[in-house]
The first five atom37 places (N, CA, C, CB, O) and aatype in JSON, in Angstrom:
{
  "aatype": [20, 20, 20, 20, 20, 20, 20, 20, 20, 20, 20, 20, 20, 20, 20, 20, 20, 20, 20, 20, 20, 20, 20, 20, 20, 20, 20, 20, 20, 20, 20, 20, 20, 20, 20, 20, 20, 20, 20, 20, 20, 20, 20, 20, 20, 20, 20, 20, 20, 20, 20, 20, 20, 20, 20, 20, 20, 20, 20, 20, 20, 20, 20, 20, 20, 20, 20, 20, 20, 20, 20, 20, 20, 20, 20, 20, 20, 20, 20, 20, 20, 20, 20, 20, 20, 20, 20, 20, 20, 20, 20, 20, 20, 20, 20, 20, 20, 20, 20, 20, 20, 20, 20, 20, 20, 20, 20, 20, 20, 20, 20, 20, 20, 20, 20, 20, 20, 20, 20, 20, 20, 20, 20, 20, 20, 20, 20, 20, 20, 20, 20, 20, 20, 20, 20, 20, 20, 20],
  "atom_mask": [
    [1, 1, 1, 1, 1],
    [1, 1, 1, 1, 1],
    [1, 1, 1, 1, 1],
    [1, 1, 1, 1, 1],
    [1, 1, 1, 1, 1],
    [1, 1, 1, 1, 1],
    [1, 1, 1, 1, 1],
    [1, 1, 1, 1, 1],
    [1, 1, 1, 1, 1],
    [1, 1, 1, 1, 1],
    [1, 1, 1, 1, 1],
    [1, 1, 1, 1, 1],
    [1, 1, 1, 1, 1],
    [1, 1, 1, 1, 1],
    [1, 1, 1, 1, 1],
    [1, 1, 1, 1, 1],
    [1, 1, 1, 1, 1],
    [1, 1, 1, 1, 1],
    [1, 1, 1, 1, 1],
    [1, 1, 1, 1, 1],
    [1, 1, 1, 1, 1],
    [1, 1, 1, 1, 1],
    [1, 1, 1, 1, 1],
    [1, 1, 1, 1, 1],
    [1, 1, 1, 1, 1],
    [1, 1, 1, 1, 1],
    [1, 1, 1, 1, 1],
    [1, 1, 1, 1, 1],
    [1, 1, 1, 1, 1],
    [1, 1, 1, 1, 1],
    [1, 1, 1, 1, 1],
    [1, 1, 1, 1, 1],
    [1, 1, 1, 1, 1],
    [1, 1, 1, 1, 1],
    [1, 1, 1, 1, 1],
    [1, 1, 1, 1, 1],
    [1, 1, 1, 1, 1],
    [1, 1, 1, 1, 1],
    [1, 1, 1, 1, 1],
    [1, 1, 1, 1, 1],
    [1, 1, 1, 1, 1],
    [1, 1, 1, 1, 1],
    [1, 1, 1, 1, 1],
    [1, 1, 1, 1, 1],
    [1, 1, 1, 1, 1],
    [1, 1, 1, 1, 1],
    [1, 1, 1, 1, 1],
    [1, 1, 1, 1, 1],
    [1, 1, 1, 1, 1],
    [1, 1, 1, 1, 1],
    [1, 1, 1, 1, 1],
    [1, 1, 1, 1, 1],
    [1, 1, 1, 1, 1],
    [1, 1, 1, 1, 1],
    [1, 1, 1, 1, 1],
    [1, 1, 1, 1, 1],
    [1, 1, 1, 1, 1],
    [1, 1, 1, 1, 1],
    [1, 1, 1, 1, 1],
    [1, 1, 1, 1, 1],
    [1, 1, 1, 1, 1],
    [1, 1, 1, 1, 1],
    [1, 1, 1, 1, 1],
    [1, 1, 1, 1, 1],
    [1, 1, 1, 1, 1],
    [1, 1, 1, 1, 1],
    [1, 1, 1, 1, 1],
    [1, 1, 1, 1, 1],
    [1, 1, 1, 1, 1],
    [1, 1, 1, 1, 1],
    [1, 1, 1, 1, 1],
    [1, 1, 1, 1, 1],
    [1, 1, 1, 1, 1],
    [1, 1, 1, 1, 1],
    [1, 1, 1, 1, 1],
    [1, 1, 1, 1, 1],
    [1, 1, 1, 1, 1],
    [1, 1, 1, 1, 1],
    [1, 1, 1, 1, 1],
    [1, 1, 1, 1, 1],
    [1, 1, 1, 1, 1],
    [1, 1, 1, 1, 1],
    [1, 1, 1, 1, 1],
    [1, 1, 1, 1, 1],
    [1, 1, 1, 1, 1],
    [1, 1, 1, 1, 1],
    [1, 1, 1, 1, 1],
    [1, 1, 1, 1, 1],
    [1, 1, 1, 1, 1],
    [1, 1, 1, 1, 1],
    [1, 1, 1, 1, 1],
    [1, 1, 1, 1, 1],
    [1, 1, 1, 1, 1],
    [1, 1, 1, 1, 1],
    [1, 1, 1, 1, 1],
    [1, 1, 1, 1, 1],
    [1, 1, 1, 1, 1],
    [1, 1, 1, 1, 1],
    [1, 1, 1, 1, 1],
    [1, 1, 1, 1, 1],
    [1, 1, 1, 1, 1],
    [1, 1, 1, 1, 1],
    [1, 1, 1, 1, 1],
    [1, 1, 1, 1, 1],
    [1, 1, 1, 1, 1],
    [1, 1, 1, 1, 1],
    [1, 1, 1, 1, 1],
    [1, 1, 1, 1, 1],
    [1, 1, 1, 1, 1],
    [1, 1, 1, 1, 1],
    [1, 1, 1, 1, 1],
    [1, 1, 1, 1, 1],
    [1, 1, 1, 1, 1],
    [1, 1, 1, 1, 1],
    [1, 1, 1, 1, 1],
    [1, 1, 1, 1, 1],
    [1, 1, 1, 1, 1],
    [1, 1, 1, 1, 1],
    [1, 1, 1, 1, 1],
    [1, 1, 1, 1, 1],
    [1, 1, 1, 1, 1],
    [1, 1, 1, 1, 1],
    [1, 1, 1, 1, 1],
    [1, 1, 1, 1, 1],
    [1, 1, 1, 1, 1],
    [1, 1, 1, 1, 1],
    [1, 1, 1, 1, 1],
    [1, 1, 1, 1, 1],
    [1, 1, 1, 1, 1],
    [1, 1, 1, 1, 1],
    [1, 1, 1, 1, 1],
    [1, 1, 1, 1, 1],
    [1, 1, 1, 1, 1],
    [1, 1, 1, 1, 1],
    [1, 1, 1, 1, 1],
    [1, 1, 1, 1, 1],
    [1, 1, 1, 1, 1],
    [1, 1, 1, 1, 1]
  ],
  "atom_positions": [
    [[80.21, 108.22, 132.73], [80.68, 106.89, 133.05], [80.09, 105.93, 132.02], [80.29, 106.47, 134.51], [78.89, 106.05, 131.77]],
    [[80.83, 104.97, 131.38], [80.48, 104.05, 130.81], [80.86, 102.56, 130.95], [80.66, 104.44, 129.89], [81.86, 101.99, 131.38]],
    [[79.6, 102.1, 130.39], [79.53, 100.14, 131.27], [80.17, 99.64, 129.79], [77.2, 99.03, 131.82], [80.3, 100.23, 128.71]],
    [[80.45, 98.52, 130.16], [80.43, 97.9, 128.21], [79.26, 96.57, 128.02], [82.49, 96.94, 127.62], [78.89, 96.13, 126.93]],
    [[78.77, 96.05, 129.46], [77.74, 95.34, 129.29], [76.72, 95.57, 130.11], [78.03, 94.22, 129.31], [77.01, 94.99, 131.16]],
    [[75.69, 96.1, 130.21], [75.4, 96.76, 129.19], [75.73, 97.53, 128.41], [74.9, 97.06, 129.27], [76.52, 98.26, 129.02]],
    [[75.61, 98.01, 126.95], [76.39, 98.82, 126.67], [75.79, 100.38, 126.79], [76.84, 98.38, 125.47], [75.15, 100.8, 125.83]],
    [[75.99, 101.22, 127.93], [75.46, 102.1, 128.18], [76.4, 103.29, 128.81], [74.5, 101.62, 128.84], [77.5, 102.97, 129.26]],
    [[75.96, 104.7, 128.84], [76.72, 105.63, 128.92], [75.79, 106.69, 130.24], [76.99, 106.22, 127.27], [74.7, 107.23, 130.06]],
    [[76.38, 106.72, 131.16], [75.73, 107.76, 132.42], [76.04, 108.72, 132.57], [75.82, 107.57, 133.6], [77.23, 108.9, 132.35]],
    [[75.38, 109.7, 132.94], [75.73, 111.1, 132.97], [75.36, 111.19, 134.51], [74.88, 112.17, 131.83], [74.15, 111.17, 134.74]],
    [[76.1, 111.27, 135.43], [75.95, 111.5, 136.61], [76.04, 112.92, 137.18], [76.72, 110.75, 137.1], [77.15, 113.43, 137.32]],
    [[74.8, 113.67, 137.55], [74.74, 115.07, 137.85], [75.25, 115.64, 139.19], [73.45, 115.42, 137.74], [75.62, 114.58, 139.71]],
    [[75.56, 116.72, 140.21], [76.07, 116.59, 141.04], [74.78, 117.16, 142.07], [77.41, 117.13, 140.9], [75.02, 117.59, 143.2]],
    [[73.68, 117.11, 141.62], [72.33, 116.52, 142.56], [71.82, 115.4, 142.76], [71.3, 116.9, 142.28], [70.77, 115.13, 143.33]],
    [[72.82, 114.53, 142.12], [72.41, 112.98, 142.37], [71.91, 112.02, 141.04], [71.1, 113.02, 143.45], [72.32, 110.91, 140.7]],
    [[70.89, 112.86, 140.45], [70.3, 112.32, 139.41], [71.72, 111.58, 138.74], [69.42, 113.5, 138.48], [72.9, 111.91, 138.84]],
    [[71.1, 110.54, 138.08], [71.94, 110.2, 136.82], [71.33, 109.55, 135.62], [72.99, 109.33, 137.2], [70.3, 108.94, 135.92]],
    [[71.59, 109.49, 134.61], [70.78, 109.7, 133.01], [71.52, 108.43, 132.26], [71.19, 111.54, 132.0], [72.65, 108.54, 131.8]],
    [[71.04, 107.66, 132.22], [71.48, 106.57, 131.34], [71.06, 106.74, 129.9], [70.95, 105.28, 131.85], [69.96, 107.14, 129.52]],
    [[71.98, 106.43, 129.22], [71.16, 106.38, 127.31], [72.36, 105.19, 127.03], [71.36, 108.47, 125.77], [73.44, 104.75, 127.42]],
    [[71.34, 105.06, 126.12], [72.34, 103.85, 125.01], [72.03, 102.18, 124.88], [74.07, 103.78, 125.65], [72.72, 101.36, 124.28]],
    [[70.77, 101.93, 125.61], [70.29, 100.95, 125.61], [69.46, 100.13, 125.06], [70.15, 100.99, 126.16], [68.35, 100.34, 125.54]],
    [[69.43, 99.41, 124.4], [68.55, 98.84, 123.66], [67.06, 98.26, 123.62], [69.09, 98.2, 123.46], [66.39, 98.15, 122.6]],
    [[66.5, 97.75, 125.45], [65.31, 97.82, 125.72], [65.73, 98.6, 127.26], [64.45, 96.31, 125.59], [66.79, 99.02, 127.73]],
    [[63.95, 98.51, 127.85], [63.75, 98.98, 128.7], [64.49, 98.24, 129.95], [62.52, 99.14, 128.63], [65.43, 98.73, 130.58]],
    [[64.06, 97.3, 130.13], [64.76, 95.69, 130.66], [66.57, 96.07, 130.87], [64.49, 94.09, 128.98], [67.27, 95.88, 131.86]],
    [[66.88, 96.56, 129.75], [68.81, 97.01, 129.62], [69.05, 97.93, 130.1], [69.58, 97.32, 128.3], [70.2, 98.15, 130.46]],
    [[67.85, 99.02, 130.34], [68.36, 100.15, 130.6], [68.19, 99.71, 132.29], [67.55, 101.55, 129.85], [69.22, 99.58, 132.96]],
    [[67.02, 99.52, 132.82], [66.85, 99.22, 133.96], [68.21, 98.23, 134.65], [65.49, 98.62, 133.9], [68.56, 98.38, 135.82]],
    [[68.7, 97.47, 133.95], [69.47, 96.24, 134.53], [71.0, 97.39, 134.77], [69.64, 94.5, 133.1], [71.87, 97.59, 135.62]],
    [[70.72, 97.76, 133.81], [72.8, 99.24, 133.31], [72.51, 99.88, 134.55], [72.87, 101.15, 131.34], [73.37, 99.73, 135.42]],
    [[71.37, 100.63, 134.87], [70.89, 101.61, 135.77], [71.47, 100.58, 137.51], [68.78, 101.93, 135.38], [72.0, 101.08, 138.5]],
    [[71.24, 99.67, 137.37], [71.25, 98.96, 138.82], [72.56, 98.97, 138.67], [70.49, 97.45, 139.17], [73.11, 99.89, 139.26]],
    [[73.52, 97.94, 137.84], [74.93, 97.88, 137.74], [75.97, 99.15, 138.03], [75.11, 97.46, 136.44], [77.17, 99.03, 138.28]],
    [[75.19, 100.49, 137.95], [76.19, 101.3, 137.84], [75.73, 101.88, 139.22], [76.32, 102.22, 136.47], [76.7, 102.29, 139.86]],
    [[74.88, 101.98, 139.69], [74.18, 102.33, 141.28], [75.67, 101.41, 141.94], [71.99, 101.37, 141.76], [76.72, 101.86, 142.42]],
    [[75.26, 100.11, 141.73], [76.45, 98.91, 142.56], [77.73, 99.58, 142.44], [76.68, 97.16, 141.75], [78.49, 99.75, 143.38]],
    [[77.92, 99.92, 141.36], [79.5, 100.18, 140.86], [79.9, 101.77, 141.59], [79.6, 100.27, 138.78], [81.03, 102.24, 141.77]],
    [[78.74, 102.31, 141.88], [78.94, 103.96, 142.64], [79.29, 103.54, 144.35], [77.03, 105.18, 142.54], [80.06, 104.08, 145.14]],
    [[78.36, 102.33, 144.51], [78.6, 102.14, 145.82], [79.61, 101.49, 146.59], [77.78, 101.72, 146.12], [79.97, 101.36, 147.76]],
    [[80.05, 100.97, 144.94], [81.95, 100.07, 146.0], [82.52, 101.23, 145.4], [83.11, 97.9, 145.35], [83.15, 100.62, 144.53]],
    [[82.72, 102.09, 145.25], [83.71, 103.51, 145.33], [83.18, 104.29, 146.36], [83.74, 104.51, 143.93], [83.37, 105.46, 146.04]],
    [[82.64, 104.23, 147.37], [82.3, 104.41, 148.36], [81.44, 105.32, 148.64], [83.07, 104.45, 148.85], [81.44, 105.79, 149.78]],
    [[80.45, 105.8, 147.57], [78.99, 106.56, 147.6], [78.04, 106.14, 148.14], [78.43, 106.78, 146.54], [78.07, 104.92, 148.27]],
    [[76.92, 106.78, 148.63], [76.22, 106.19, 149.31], [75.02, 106.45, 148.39], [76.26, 106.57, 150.71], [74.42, 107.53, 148.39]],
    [[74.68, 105.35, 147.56], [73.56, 105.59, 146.37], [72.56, 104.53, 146.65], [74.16, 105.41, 144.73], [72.8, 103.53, 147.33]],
    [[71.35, 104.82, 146.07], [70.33, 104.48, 146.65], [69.14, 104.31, 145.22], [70.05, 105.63, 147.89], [68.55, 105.31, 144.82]],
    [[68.89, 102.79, 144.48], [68.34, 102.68, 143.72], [66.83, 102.97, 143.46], [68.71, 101.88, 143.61], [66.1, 101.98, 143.41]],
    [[66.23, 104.33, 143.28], [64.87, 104.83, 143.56], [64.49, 105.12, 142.06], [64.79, 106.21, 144.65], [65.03, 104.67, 141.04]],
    [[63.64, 105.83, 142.15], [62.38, 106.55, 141.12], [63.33, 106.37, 139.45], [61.95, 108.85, 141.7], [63.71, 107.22, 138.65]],
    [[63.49, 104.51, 139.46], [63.88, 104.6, 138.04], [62.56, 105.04, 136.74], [64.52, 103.02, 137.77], [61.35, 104.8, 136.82]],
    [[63.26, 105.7, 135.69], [61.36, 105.55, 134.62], [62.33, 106.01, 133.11], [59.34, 107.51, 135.26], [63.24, 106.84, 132.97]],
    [[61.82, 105.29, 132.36], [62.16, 105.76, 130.99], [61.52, 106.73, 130.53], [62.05, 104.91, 130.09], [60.3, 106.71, 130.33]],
    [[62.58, 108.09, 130.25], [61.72, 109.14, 129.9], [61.95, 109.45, 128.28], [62.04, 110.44, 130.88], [61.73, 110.61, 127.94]],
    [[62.32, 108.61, 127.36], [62.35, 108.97, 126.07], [62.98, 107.42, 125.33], [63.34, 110.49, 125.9], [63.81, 106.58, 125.67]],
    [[62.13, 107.63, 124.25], [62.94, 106.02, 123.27], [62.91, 106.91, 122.07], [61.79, 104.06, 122.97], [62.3, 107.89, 121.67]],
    [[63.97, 106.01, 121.63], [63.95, 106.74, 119.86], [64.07, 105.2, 119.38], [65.67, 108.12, 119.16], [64.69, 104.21, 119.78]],
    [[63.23, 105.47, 118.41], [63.58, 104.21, 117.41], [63.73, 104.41, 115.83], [62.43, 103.14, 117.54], [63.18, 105.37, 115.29]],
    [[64.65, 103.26, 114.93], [64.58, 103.75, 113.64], [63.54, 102.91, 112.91], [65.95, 103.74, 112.97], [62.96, 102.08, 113.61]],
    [[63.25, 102.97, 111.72], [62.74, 102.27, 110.82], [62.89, 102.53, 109.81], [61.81, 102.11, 110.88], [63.15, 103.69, 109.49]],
    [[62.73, 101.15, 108.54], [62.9, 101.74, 107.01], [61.69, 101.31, 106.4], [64.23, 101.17, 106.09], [61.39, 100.12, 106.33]],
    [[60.92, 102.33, 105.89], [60.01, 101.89, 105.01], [60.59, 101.09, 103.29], [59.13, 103.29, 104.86], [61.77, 101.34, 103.01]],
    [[59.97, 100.4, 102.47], [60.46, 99.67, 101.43], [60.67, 100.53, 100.08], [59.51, 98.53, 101.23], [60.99, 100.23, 98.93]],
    [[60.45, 101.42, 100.55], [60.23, 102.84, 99.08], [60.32, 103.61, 99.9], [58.7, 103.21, 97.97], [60.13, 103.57, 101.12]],
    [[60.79, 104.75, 98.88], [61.46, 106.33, 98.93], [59.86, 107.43, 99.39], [62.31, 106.86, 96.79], [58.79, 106.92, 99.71]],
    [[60.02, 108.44, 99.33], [59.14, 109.2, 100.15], [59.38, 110.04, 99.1], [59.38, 109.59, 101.71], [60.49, 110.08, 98.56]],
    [[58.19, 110.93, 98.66], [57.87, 112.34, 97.99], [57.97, 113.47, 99.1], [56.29, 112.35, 97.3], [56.75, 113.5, 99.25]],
    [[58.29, 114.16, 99.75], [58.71, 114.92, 101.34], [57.32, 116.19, 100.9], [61.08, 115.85, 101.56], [56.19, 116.25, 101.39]],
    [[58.04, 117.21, 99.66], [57.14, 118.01, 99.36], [55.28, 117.19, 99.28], [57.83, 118.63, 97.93], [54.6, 117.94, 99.97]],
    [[54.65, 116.39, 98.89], [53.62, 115.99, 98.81], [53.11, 115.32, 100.06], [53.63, 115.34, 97.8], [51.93, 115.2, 100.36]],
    [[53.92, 114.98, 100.6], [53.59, 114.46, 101.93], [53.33, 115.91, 102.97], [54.98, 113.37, 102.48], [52.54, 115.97, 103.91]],
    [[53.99, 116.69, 102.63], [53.49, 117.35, 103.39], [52.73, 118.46, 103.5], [54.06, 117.43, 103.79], [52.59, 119.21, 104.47]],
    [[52.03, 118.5, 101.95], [50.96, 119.29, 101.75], [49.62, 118.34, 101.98], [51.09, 119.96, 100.31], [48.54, 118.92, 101.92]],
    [[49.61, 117.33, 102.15], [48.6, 116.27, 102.31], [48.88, 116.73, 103.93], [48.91, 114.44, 101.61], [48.08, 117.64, 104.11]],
    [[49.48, 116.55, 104.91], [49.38, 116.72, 106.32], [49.7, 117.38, 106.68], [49.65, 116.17, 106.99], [50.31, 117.2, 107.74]],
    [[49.6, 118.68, 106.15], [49.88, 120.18, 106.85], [49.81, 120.5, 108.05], [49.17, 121.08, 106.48], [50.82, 120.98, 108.55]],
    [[48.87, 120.37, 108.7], [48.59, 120.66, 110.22], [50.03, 120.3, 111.11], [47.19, 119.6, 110.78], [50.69, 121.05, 111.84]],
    [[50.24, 118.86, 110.78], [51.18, 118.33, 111.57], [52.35, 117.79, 111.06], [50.67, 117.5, 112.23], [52.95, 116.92, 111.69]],
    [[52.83, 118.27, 109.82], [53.48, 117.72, 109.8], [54.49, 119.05, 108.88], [53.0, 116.35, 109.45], [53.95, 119.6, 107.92]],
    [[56.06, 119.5, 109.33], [56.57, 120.61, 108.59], [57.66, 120.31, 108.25], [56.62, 121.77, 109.14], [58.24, 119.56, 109.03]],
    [[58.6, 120.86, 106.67], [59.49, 120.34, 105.93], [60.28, 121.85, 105.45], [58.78, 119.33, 104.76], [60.07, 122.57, 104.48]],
    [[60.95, 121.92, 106.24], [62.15, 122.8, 105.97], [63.51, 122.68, 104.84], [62.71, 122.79, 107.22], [64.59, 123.17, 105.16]],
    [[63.38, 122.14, 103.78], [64.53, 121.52, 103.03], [65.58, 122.26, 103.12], [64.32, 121.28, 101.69], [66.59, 121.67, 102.77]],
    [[65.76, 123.55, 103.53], [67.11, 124.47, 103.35], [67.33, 124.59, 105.29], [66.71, 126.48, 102.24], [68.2, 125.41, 105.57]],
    [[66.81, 124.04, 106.28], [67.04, 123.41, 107.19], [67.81, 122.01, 107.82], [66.24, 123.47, 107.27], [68.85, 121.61, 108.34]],
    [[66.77, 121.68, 107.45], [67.1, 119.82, 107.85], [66.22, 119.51, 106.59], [66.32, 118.9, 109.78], [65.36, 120.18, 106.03]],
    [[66.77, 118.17, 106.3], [66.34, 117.56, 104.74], [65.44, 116.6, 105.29], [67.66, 116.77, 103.63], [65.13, 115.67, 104.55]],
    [[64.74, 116.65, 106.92], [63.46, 115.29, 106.39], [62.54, 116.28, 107.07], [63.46, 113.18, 107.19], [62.88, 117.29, 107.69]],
    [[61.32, 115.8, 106.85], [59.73, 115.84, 107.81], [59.73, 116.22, 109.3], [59.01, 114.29, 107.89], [60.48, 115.35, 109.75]],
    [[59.51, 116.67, 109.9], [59.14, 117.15, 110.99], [57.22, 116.18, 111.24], [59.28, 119.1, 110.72], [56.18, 116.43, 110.64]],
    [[57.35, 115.7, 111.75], [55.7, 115.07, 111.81], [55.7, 114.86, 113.28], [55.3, 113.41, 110.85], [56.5, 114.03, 113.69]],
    [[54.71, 115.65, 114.39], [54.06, 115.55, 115.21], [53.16, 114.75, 115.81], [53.85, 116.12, 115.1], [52.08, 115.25, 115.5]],
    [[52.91, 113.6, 116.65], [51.63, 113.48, 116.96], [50.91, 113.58, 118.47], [51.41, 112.36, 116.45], [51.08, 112.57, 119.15]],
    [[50.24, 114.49, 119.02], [50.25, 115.46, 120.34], [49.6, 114.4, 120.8], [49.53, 117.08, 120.49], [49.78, 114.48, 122.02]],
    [[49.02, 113.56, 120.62], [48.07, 112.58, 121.55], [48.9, 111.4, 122.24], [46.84, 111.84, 120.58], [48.73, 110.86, 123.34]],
    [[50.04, 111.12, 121.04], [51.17, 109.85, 122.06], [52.33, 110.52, 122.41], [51.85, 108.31, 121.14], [53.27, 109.95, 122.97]],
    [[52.31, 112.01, 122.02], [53.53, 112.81, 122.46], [55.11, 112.33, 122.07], [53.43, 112.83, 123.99], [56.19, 112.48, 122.63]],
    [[54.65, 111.63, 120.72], [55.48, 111.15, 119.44], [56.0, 112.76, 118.23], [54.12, 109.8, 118.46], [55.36, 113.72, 117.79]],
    [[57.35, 112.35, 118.1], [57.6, 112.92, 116.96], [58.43, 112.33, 116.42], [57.86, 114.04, 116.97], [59.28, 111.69, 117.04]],
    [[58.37, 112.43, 114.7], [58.85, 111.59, 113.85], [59.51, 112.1, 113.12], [58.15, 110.96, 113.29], [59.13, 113.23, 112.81]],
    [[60.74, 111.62, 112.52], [61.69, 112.62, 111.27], [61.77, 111.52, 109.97], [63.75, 113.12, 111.91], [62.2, 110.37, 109.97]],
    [[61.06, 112.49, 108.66], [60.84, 111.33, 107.97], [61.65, 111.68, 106.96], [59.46, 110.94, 107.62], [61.6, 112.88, 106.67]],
    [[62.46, 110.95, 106.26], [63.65, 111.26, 105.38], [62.82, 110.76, 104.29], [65.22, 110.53, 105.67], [61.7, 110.26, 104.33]],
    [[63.82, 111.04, 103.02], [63.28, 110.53, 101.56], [63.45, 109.45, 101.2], [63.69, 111.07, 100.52], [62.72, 108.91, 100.37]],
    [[64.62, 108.8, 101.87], [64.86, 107.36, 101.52], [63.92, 106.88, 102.22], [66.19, 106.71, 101.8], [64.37, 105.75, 102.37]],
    [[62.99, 106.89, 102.75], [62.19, 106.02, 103.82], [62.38, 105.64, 104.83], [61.91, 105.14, 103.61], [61.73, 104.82, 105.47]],
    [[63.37, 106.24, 105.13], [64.07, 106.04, 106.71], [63.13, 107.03, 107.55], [65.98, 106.6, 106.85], [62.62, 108.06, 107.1]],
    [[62.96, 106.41, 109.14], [62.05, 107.14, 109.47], [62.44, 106.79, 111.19], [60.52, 106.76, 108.71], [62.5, 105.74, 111.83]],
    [[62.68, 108.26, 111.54], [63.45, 108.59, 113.14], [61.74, 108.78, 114.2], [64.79, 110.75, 113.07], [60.74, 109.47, 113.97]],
    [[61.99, 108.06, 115.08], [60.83, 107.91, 115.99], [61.13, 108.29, 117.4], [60.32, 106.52, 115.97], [61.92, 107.58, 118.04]],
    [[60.44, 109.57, 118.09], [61.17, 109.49, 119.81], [59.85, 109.73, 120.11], [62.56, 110.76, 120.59], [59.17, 110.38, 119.31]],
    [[59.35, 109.26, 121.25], [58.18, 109.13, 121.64], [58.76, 108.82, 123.77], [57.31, 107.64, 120.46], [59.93, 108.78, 124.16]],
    [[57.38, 108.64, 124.74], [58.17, 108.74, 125.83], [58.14, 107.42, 126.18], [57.78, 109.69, 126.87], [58.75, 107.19, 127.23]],
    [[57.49, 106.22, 125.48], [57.63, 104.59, 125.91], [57.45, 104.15, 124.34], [56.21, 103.82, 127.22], [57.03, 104.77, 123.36]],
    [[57.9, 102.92, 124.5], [57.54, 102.01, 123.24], [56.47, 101.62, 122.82], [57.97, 101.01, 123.23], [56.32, 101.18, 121.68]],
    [[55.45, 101.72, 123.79], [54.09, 101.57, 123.03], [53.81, 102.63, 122.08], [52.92, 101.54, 123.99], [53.13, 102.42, 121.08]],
    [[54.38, 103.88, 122.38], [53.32, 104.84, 121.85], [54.95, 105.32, 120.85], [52.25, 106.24, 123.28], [55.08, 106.53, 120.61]],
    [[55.81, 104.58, 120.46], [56.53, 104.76, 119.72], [55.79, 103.87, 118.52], [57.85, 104.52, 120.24], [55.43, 104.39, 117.47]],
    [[55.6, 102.31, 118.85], [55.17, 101.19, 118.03], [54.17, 102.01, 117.44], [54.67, 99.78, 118.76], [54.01, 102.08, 116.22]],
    [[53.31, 102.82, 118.51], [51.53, 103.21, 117.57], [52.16, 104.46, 116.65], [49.71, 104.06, 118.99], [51.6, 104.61, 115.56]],
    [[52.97, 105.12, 116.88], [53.27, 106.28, 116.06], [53.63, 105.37, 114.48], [54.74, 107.31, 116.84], [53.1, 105.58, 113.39]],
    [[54.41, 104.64, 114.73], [54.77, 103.86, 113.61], [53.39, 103.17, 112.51], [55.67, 102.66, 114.34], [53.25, 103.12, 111.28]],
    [[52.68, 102.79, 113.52], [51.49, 102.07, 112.46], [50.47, 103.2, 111.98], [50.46, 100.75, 113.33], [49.88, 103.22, 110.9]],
    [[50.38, 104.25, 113.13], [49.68, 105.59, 112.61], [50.22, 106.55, 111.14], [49.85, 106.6, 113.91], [49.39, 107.14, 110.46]],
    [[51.47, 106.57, 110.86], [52.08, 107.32, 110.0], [52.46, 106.55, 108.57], [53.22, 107.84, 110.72], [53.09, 106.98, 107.6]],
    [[51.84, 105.25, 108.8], [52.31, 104.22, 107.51], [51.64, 104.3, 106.2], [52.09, 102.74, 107.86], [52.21, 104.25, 105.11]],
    [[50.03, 104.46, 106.47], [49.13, 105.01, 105.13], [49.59, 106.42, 104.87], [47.36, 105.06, 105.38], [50.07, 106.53, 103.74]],
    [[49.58, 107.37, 105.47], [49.85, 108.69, 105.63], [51.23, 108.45, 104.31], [50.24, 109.24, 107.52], [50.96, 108.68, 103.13]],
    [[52.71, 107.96, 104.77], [53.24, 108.04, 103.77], [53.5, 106.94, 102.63], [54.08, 108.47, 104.17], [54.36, 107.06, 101.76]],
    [[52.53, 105.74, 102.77], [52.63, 104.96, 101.58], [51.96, 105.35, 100.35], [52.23, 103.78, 101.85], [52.24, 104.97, 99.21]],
    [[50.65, 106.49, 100.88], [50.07, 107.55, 99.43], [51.48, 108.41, 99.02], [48.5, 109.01, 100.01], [51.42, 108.87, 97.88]],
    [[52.2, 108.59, 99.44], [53.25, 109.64, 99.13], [54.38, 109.09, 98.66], [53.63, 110.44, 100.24], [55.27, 109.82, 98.22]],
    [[54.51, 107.77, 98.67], [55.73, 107.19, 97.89], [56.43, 107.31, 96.25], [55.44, 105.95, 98.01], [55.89, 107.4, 95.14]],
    [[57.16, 107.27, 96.47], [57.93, 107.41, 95.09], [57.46, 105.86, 94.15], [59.94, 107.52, 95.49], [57.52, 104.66, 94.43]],
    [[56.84, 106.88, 92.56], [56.66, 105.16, 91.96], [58.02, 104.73, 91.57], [55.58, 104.94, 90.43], [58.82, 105.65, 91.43]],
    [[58.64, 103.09, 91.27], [59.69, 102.65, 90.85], [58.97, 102.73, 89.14], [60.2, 101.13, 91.68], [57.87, 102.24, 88.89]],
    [[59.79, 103.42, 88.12], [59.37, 103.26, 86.83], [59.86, 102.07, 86.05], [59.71, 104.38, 86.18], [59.5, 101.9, 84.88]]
  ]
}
């Protein structure tokens, strides 16, 4: 099922659960989540607005310079793995905010973490890490 304001998309399971994505804050998702509860209940369901929780954010970002992938990730081996005949970015881990990051060469950089705080800290944690690894402009 899909709303257009919010602009969000539900996956309604036939145990009840239902899965909202597509929202832009937490606040949107929560507000989509109520609207479509309402909208189940004038079609004559008997739904019941409980145990809402955001269980995943992704966010993007662009760093201002390009990324070295191979050097970056011999500098952070432990946690961080680069498959180029796979997927063409970074694989980077971090087990303590239960963040993972996909770091491309252009400096584009994919973030899913399970709230926005610990998306924001993944972001400021991984910024020295690849500004030693940047591409120089000649």
């Amino acid at each position: 099922m899909k709303l257009r304001k919010p602009r969000i998309t539900a996956t309604i399971w036939s145990s009840g659960k239902i899965i909202c994505t597509g929202a832009t804050s937490e606040e949107e998702a929560k507000f989509g989540a109520r609207r479509l509860a309402r909208s189940l209940q004038k079609l004559g369901f008997q739904v019941i607005f409980t145990d809402f929780k955001v269980v995943n954010v992704l966010a993007v970002c662009n760093m201002p310079f390009e990324i070295r992938l191979p050097e970056f990730t011999k500098n952070n081996r432990p946690h961080a793995s680069y498959e180029p005949e796979l997927h063409p970015a970074v694989c980077y881990r971090i087990k303590s905010l239960r963040a993972t990051l996909q770091i491309f060469s252009t400096g584009s950089i994919t973030v899913t973490g399970p709230n926005v705080k610990a998306v924001a800290t993944a972001v400021e944690q991984i910024y020295p890490f690849v500004f030693e690894s940047r591409k120089e402009i000649l």
